[in-house]
C-alpha positions as CSV (number, residue, x, y, z in Angstrom):
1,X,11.3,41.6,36.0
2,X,8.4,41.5,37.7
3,X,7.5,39.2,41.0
4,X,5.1,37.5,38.9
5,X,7.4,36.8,36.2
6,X,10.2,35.6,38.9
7,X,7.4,33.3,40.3
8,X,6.7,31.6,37.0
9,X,10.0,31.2,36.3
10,X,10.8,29.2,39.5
11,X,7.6,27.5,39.0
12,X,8.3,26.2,35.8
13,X,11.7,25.5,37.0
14,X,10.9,23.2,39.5
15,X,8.4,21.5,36.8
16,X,11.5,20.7,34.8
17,X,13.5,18.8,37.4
18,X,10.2,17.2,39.4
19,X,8.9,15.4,36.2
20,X,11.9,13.2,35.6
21,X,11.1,11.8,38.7
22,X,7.0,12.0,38.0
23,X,8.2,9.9,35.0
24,X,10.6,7.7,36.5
25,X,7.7,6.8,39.6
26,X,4.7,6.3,36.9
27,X,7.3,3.7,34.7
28,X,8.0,2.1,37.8
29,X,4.3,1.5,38.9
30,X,3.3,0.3,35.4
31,X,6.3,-2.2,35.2
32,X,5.6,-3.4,38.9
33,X,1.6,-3.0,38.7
34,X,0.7,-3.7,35.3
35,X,1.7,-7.4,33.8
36,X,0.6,-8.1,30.2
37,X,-2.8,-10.5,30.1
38,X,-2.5,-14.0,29.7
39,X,-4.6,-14.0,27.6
40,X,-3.5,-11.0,25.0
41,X,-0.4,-11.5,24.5
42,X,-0.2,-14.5,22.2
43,X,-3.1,-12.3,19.8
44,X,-0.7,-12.2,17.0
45,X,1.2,-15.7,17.7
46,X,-0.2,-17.1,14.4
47,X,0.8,-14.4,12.3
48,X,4.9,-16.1,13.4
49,X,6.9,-17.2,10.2
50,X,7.2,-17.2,6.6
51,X,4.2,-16.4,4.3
52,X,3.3,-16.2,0.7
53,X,0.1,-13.9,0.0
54,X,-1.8,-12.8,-3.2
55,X,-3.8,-9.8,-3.2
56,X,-6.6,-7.9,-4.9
57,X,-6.8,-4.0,-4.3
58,X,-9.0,-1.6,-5.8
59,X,-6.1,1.0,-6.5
60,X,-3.5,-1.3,-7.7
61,X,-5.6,-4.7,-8.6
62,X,-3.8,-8.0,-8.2
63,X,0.0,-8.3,-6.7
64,X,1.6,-10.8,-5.0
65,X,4.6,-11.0,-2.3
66,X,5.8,-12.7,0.7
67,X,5.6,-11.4,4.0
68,X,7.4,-12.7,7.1
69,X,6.8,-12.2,11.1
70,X,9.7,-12.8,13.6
71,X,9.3,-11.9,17.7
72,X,11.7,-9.8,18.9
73,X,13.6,-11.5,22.2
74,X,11.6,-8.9,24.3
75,X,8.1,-10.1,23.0
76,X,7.3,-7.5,20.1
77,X,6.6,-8.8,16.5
78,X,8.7,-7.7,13.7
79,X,7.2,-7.8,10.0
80,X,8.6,-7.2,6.6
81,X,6.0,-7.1,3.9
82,X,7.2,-7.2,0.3
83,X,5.5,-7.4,-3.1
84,X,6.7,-9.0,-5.9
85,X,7.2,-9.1,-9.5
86,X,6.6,-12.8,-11.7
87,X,10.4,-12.7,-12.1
88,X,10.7,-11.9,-8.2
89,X,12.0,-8.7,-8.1
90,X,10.9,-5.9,-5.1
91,X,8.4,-3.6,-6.4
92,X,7.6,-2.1,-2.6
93,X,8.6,-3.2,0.7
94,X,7.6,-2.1,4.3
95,X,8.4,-3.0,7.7
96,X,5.8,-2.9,11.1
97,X,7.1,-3.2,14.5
98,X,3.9,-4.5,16.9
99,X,4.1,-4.2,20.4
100,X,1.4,-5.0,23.7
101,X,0.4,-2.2,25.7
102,X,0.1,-3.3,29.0
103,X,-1.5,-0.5,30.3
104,X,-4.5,-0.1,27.3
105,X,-4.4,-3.6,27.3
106,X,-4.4,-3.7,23.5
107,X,-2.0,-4.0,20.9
108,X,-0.2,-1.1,19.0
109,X,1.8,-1.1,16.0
110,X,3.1,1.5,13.5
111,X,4.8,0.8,10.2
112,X,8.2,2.4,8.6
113,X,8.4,3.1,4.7
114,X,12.1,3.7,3.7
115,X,12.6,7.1,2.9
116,X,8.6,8.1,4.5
117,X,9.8,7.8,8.1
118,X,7.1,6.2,10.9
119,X,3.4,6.2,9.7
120,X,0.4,4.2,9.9
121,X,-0.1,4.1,14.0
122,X,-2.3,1.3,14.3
123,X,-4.7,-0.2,17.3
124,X,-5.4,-4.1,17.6
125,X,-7.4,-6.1,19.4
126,X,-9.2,-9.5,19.3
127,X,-12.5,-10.0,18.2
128,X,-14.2,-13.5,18.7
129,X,-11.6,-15.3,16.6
130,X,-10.7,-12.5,14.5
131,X,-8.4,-9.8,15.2
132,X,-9.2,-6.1,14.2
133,X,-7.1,-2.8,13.3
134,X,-7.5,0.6,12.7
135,X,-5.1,2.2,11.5
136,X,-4.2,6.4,10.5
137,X,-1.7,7.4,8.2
138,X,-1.0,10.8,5.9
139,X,-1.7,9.6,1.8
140,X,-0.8,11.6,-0.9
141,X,-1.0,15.9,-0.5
142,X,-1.7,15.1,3.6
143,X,-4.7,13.5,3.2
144,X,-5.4,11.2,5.9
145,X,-6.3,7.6,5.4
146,X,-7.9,5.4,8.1
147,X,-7.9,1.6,7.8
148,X,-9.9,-0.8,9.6
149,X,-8.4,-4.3,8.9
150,X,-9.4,-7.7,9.8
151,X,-7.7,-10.8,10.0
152,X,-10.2,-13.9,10.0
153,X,-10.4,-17.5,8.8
154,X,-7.6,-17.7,11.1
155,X,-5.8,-21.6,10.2
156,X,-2.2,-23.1,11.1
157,X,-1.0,-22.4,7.6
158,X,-3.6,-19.5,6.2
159,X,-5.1,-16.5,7.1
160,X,-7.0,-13.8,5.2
161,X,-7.0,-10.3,5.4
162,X,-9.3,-7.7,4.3
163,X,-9.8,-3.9,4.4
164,X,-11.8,-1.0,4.4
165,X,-11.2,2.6,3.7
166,X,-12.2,6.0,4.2
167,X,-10.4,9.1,3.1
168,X,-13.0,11.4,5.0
169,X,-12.1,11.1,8.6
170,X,-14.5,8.0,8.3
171,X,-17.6,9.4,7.2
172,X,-17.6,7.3,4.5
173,X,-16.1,3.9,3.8
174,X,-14.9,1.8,0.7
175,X,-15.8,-1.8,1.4
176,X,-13.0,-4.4,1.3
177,X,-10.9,-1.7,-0.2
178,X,-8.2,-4.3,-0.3
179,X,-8.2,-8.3,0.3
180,X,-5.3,-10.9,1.1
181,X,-5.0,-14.5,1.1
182,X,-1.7,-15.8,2.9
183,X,-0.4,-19.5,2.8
184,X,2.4,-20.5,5.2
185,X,5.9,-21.3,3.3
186,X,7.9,-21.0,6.7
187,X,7.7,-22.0,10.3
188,X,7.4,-20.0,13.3
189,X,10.8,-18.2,14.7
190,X,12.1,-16.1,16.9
191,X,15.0,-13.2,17.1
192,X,17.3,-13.6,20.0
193,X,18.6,-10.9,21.7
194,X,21.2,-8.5,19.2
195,X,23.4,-7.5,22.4
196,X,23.9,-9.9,25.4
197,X,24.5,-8.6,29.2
198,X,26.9,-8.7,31.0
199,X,27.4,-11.9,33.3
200,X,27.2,-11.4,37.0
C-alpha cells in the first residue's frame, strides 16, 4: 500500500470517530442556542381535535371522512386522516407526524401510507392568517408530485383547505386540484407521554 493510500486511510479514520462528537457539539448548541419562537409554535394549534371534512377532488370527485389531530407530549402533532364510505367503512387512511424545526424556524411534516413507507416531506409556514405547505412525494411509476396547500378561513370549529398540483417539477400547475371543508365534531386533546421516567 502506498503512503498515500496509508494516509487516507488514517484520515478517514479519524473522520469516523471525530464526527460523533462534531454531531454530539452541533445537537448540543441547537438545544442550548436555538429555542422554538413564541410565536410559531402554536401555527397548527387550531388544527387540535376531532374533525368531519367533505371533499371535492379532480381525480377522485367527492368523498368524505374524519380526520383527527392530537399533540404528542413532546409538542409534535399527530394526524390520522381517513375517508369514508355512506355506511362508514375505511376506504383509505393515512397518518402525518408534524414537527417545529427550531433551527429553519418553520414547520416540517411527512406522512406514512401503510404498506408505502414515509412519503410526502412537507414545509409549513404562516402566511397572514393562513398557513401554507409544499409538499413532494413519488405518484404512480416515480413520478413526482408537488403540493402547495393552504389552510384559510381559519374559525374555532372550521377550516378549509385547498390544493394545487403539478406533476412537472412545477412548471405547470392544476388549480385547486383538490378542496376541503372541515367542521369540528371533537375538542382539542393531547397525548401524554407513552413511557414515564424514572423518579429521582
Amino acid at each position: 500500500m502506498s503512503i498515500f493510500r496509508c494516509l487516507a486511510a488514517t484520515v478517514l479514520g479519524l473522520t469516523w470517530l471525530t464526527a460523533p462528537l462534531f454531531a454530539q457539539a452541533d445537537s448540543k448548541r441547537i438545544s442550548e442556542q436555538v429555542k422554538p419562537s413564541a410565536t410559531h409554535k402554536t401555527d397548527f394549534d387550531f388544527l387540535l381535535g376531532d374533525w368531519e371534512f367533505t371533499s371535492d377532488s379532480q381525480q377522485y370527485g367527492k368523498f368524505g371522512g374524519r380526520w383527527s389531530f392530537v399533540r404528542l407530549e413532546t409538542g409534535q402533532i399527530l394526524d390520522e386522516y381517513r375517508v369514508l364510505g355512506n355506511n362508514g367503512q375505511t376506504f383509505y387512511v393515512t397518518a402525518a407526524i408534524r414537527a417545529y424545526n427550531a433551527a429553519a424556524d418553520r414547520w416540517e411534516s411527512i406522512s406514512m401510507d401503510p404498506g408505502a413507507g414515509l412519503q410526502g416531506f412537507a414545509t409549513e409556514e404562516r402566511v397572514n392568517s393562513e398557513m401554507h405547505s409544499e409538499q413532494k412525494a413519488s405518484g404512480a411509476a416515480g413520478k413526482q408530485i408537488t403540493l402547495r396547500v393552504r389552510y384559510y378561513n381559519i374559525q374555532p370549529d372550521h377550516f378549509s383547505w385547498s390544493a394545487d398540483r403539478s406533476t412537472d417539477g412545477g412548471q405547470t400547475w392544476t388549480k385547486d386540484f383538490q378542496r376541503i371543508e372541515a367542521n369540528r365534531i371533537g375538542p382539542a386533546r393531547n397525548l401524554g407521554p407513552l413511557t414515564a421516567g424514572q423518579k429521582p
